[in-house]
C-alpha positions as CSV (number, residue, x, y, z in Angstrom):
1,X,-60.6,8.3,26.1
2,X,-63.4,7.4,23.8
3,X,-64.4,11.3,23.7
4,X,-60.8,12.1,22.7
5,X,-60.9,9.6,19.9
6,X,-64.2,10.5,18.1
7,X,-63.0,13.9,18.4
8,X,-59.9,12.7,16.4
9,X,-62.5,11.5,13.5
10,X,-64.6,13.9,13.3
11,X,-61.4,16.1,13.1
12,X,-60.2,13.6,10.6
13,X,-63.5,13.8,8.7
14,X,-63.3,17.5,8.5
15,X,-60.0,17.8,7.2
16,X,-61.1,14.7,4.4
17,X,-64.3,16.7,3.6
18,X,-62.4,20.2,2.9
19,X,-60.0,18.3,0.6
20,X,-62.3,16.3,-1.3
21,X,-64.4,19.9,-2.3
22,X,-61.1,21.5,-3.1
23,X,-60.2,18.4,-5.6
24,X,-63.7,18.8,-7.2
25,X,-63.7,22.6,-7.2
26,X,-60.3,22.0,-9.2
27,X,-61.8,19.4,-11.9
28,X,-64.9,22.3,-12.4
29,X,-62.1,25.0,-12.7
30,X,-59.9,22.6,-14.8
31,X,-63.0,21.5,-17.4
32,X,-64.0,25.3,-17.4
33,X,-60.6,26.4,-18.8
34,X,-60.7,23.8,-20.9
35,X,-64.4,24.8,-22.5
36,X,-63.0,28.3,-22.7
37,X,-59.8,27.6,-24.6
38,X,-62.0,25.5,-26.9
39,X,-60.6,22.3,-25.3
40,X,-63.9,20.0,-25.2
41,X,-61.9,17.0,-23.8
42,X,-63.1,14.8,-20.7
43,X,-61.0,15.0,-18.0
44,X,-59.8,11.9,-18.4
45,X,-57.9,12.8,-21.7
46,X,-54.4,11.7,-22.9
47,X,-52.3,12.8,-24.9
48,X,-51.9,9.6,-26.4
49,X,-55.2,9.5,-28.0
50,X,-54.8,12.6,-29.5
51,X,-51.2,11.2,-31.2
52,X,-53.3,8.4,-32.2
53,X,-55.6,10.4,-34.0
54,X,-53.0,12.3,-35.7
55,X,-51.5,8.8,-36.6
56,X,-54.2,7.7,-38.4
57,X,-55.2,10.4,-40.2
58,X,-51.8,11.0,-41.6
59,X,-52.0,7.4,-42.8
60,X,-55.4,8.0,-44.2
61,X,-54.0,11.4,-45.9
62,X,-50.5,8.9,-47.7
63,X,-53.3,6.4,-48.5
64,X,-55.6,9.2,-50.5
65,X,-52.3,10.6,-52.0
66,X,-50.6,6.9,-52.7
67,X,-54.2,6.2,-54.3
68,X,-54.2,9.1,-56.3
69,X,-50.8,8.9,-57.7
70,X,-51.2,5.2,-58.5
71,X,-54.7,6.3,-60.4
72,X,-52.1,8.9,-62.0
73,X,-50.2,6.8,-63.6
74,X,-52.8,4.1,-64.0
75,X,-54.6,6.2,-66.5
76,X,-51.5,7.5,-67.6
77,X,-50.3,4.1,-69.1
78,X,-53.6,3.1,-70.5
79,X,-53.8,6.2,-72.4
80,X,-50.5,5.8,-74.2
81,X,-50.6,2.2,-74.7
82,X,-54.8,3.3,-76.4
83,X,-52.6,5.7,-78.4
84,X,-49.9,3.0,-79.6
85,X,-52.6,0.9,-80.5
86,X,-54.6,3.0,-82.3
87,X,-51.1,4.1,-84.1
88,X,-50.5,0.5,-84.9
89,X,-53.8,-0.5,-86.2
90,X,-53.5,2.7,-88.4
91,X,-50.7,1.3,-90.4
């Protein structure tokens, strides 16, 4: 009875050994693939990050362009209210 057993485990162990190379011969495929398509991501990835990313820079990208804008019209105001004054002083 006790041969029959460890013959079990070791059968066990064998069938536990061949899977575990197959999973990490998958991850060295999968991170290959992913080097090749230009994809330099770890394999624990998500796509969430990269939506974060794409979050943030977009609100970076309104911020620069709100900035801008404001700076715009900002300048835009100063220069006619320099021009009224310099119209008014003319008088």
């Amino acid at each position: 009875m006790a041969g029959t057993s460890a013959n079990i485990v070791d059968a066990n162990l064998g069938i536990l050994r061949g899977r575990v190379s197959e999973v990490k011969m998958k991850e060295k495929l999968e991170r290959w693939r992913r080097l090749k398509n230009g994809w330099n991501y770890e394999t624990g990835y998500d796509r969430k990050y990269r939506r974060d990313g794409v979050l943030s820079k977009s609100l970076e990208l309104m911020g620069f362009a709100s900035g801008a804008l404001g700076f715009v019209f900002l300048s835009g105001s100063l220069c006619i209210w320099l021009v009224s004054l310099l119209v008014h002083l003319s008088r």
